[in-house]
N, CA, C and O atoms as a MOPAC input file, in Angstrom:
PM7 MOZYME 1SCF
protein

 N    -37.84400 1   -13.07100 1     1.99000 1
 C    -37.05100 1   -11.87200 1     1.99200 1
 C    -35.68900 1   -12.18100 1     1.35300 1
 O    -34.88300 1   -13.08200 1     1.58300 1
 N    -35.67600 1   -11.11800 1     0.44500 1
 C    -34.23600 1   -11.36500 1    -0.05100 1
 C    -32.86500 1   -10.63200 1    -0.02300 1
 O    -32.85000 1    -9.58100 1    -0.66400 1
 N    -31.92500 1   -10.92200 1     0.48400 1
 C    -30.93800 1    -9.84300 1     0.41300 1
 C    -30.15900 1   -10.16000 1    -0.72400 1
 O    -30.13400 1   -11.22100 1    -1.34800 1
 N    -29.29700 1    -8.73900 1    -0.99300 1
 C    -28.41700 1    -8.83400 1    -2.04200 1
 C    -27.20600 1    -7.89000 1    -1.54700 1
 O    -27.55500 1    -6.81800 1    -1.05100 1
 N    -25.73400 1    -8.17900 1    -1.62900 1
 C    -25.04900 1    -7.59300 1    -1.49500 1
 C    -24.38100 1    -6.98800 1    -2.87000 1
 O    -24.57600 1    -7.62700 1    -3.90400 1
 N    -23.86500 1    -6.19200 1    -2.90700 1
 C    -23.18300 1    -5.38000 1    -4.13300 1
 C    -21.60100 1    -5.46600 1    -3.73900 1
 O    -21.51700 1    -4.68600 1    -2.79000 1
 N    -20.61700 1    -5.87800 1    -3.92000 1
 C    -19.03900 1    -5.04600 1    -3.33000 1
 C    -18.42800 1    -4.17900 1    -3.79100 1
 O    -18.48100 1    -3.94000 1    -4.99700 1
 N    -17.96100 1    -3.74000 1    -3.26000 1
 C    -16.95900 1    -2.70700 1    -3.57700 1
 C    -16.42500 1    -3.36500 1    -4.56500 1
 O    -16.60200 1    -4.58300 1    -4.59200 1
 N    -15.45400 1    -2.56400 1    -5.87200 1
 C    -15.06000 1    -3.09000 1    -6.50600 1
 C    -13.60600 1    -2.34300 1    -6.92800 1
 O    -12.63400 1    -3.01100 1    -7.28200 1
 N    -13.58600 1    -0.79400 1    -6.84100 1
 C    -12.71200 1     0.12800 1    -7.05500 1
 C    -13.42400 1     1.52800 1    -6.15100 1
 O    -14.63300 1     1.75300 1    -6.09900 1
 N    -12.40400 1     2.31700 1    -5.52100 1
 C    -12.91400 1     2.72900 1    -4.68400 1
 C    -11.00600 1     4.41600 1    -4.98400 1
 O     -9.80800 1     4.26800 1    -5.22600 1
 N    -11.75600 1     5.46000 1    -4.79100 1
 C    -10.34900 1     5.96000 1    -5.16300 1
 C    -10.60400 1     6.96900 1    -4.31700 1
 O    -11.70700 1     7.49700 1    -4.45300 1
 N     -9.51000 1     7.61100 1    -3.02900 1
 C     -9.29600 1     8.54100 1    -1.90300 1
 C     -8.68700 1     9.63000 1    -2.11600 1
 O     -7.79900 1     9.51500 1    -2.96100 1
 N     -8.85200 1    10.96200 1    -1.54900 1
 C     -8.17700 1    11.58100 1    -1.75500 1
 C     -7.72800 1    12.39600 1    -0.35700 1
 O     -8.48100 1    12.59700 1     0.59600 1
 N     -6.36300 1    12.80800 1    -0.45300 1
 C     -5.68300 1    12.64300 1     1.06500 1
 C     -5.60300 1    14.61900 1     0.73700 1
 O     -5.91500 1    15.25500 1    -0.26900 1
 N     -5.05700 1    15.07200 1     2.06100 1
 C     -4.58300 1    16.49800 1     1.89600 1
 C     -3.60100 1    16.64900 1     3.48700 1
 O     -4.33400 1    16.66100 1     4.47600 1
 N     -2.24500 1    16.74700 1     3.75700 1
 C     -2.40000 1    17.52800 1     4.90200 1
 C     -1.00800 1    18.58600 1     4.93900 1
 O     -0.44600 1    18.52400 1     3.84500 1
 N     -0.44900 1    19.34100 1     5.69900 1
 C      0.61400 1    20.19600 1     5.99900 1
 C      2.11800 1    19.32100 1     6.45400 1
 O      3.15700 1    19.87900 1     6.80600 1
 N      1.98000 1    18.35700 1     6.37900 1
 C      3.05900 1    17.50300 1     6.40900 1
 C      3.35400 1    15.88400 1     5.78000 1
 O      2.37900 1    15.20900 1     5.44900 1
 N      4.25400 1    15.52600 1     5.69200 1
 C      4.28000 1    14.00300 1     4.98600 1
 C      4.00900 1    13.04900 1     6.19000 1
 O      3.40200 1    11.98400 1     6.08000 1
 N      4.32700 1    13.35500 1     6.90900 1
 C      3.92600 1    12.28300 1     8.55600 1
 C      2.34700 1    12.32700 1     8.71400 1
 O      1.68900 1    11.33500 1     9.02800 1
 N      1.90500 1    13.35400 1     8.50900 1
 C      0.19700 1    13.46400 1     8.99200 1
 C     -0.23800 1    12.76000 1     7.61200 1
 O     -1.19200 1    11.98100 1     7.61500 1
 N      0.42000 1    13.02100 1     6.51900 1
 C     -0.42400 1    12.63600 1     5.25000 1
 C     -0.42800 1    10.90200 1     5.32100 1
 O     -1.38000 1    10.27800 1     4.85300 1
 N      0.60200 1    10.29100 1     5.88100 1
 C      1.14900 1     9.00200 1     5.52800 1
 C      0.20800 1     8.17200 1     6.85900 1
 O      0.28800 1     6.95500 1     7.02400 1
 N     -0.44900 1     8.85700 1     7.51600 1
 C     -1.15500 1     8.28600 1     8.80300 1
 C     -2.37000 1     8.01800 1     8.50100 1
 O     -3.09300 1     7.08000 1     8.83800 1
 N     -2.61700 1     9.27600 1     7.57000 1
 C     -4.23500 1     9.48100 1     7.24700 1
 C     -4.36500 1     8.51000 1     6.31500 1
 O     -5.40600 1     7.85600 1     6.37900 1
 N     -3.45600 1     8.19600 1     5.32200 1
 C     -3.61100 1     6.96300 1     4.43900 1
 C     -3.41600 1     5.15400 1     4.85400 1
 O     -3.89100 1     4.18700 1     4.25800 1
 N     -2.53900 1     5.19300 1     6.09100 1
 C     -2.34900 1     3.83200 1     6.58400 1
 C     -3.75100 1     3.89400 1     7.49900 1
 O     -4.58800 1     3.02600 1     7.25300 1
 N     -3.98800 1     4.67700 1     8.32800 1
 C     -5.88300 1     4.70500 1     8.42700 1
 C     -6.34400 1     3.95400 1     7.51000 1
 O     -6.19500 1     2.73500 1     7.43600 1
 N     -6.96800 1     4.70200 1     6.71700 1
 C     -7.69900 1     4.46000 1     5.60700 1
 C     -7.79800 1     3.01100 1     4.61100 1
 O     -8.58300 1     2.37700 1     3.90600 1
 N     -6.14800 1     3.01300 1     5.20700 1
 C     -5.99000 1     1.37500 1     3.74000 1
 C     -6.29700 1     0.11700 1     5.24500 1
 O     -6.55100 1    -1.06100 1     4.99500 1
 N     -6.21800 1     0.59800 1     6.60400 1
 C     -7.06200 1    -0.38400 1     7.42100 1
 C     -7.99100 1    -0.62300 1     7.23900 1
 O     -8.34100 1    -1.77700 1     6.99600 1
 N     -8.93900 1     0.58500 1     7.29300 1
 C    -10.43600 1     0.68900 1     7.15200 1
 C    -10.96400 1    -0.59700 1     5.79300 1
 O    -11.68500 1    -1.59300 1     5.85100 1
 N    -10.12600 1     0.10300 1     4.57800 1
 C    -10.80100 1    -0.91100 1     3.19900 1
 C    -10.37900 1    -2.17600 1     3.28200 1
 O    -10.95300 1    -2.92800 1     2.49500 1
 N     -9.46100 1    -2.73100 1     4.06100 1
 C     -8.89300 1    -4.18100 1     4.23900 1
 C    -10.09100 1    -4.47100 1     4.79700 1
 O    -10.51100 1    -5.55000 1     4.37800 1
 N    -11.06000 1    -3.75700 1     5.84600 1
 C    -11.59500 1    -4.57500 1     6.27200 1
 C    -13.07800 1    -4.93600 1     5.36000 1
 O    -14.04000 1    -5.53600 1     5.83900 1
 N    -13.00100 1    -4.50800 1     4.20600 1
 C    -14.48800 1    -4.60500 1     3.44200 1
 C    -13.65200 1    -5.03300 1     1.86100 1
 O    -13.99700 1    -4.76900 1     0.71000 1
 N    -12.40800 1    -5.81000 1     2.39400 1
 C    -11.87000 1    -6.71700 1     1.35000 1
 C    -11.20700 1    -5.89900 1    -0.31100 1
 O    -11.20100 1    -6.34000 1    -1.46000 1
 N    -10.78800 1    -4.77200 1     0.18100 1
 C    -10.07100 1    -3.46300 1    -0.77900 1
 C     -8.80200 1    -3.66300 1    -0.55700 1
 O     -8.59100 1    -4.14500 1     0.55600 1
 N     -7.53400 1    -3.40400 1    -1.43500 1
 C     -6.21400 1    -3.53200 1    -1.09000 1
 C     -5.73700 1    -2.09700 1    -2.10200 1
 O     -6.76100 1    -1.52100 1    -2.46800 1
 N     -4.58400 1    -1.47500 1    -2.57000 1
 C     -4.11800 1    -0.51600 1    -2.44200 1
 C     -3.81000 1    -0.88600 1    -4.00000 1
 O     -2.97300 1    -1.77500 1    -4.15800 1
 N     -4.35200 1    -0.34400 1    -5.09800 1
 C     -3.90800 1    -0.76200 1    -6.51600 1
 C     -2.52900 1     0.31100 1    -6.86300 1
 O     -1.36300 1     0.04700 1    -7.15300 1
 N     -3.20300 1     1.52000 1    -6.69800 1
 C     -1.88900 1     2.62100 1    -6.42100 1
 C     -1.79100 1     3.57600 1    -5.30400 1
 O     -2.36000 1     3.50000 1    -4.21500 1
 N     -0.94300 1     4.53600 1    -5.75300 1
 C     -0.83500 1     5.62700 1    -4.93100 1
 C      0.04700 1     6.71400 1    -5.82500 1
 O      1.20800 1     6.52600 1    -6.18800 1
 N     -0.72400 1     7.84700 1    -6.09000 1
 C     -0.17300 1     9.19700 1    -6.46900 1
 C     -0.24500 1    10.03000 1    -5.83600 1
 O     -1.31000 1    10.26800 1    -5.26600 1
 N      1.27700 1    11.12300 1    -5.60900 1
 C      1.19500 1    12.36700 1    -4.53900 1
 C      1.66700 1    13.77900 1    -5.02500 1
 O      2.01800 1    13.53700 1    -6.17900 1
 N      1.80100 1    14.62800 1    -4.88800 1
 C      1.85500 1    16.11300 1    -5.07900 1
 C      2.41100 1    16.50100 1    -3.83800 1
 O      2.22100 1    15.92900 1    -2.76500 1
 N      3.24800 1    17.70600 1    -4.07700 1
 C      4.05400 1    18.87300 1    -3.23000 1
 C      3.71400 1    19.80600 1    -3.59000 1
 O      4.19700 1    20.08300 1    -4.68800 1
 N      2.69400 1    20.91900 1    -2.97500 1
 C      3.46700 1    22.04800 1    -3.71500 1
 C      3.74700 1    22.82700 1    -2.33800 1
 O      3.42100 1    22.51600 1    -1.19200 1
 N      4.61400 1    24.18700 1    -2.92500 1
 C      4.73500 1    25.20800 1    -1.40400 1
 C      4.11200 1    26.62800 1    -2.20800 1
 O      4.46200 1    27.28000 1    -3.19200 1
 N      3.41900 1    26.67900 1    -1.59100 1
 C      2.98000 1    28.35400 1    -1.27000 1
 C      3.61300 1    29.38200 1    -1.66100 1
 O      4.54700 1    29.12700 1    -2.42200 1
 N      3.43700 1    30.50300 1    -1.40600 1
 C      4.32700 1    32.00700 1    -2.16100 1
 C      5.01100 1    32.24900 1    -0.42500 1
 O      6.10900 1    32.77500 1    -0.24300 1
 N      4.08700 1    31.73600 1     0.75100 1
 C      5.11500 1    31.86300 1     1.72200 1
 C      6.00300 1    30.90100 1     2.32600 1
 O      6.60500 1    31.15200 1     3.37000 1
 N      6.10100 1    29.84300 1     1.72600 1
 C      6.75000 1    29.02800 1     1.86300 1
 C      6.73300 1    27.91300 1     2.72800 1
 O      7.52600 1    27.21900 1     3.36400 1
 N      5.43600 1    28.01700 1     2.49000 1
 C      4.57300 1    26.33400 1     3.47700 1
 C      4.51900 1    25.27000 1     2.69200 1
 O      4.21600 1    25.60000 1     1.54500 1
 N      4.65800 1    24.31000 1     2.80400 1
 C      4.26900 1    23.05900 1     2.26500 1
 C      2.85300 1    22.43400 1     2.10700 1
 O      2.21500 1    22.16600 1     3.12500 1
 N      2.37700 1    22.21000 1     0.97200 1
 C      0.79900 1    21.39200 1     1.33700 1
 C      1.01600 1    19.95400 1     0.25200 1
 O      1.13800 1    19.96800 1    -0.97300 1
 N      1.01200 1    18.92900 1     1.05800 1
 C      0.80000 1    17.71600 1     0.36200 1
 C     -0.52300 1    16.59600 1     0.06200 1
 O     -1.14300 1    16.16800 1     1.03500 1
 N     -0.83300 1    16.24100 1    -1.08000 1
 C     -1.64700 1    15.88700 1    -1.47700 1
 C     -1.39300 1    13.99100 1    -1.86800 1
 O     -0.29100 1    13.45200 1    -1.97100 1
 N     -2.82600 1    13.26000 1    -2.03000 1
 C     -2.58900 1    12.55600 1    -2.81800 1
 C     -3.97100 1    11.34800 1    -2.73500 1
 O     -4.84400 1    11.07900 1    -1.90900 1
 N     -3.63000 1    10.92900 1    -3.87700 1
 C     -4.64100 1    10.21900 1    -4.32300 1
 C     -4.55100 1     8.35600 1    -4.05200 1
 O     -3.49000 1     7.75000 1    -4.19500 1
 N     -5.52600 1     7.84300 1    -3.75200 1
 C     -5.39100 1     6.48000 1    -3.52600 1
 C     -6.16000 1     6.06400 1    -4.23700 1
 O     -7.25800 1     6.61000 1    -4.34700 1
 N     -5.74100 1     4.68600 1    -5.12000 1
 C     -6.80200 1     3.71000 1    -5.33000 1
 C     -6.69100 1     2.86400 1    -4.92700 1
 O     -5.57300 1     2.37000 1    -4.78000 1
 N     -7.98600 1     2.17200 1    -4.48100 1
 C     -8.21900 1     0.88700 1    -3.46900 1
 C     -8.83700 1    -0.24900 1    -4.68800 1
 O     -9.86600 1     0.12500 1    -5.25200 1
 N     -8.22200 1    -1.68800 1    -5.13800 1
 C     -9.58800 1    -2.35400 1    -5.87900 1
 C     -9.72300 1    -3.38300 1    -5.41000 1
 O     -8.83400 1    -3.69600 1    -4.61800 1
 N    -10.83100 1    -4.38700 1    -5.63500 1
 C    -10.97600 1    -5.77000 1    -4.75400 1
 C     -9.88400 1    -6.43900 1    -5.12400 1
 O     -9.28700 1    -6.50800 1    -6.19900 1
 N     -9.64000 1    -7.11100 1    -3.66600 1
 C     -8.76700 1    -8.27500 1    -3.63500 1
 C     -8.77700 1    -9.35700 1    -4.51500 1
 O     -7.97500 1   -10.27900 1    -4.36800 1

């Protein structure tokens, strides 16, 4: 029997929430999670926009690539 593993190699997230505190949680989550399957944080791009009523929605994108 043979196994074969494949790794991760580049891996890219995409975040969404109503504040910069919830957004910045959901991503330090996340960059735990890929540390543990040997991913580290190549970048990080984010977005603001507000609404016509004047809410905030923040966005953003992660890339994770092997260590």
């Amino acid at each position: 029997m043979n196994f074969q593993f494949d790794l991760i190699e580049d891996k890219v997230e995409f975040f969404e929430a109503n504040n910069l505190k919830t957004l910045q949680k959901k991503i330090e989550a996340q960059i735990d999670e890929n540390r543990a399957i040997l991913l580290g944080v190549h970048s990080v791009s984010h977005q603001m926009h507000v609404n016509e009523n004047g809410q905030t929605y923040f966005t953003a994108v992660v890339h994770f690539k092997k260590k």
